[in-house]
C-alpha positions as CSV (number, residue, x, y, z in Angstrom):
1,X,-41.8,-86.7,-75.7
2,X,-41.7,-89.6,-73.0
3,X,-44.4,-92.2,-72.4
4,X,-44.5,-91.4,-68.9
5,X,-47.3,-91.1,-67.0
6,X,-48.1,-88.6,-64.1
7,X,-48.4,-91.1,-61.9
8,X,-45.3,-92.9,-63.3
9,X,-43.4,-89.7,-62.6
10,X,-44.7,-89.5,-59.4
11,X,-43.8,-92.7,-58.6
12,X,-40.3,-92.4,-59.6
13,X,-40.1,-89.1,-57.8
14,X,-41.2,-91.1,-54.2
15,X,-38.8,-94.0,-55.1
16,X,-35.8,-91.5,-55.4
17,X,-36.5,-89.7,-52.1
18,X,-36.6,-93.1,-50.7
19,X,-33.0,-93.6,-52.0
20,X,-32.3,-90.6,-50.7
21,X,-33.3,-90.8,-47.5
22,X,-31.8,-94.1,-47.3
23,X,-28.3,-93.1,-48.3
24,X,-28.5,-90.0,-45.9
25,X,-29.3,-92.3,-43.0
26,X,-26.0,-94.7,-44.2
27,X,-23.8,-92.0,-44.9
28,X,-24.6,-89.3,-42.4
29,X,-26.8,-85.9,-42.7
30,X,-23.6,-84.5,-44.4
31,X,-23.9,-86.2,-47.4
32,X,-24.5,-83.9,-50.3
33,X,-26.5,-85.6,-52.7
34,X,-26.4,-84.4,-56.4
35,X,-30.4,-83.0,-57.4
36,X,-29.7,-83.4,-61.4
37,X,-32.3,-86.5,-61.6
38,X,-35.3,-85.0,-59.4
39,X,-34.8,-82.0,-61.3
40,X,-35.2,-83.4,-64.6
41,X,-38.3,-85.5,-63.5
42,X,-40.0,-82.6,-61.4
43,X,-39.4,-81.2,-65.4
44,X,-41.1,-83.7,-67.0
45,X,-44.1,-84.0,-64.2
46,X,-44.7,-80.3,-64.8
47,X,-44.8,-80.6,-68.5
48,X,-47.3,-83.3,-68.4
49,X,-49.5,-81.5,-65.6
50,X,-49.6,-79.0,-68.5
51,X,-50.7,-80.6,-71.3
């Protein structure tokens, strides 16, 4: 079980769309950009909107 807080997930999830953003604007709207982490943390922000 993580320590994580809702809003500690949903602060990670903002900061990676930031990164993402950013490396879309560097690299071109191209880019394909792997969704392995988001997935994982949209996981865990579900699980603790459950609880």
């Amino acid at each position: 079980m993580s320590d994580r807080t809702t809003g500690d997930l949903e602060r990670e999830l903002r900061l990676l769309a930031a990164v993402r953003a950013y490396l879309r604007d560097a690299e071109g709207p191209d880019l394909r950009i792997p969704t392995t982490t988001v997935d994982r943390v949209l996981d865990e922000l579900h699980q603790t909107r459950t609880e």
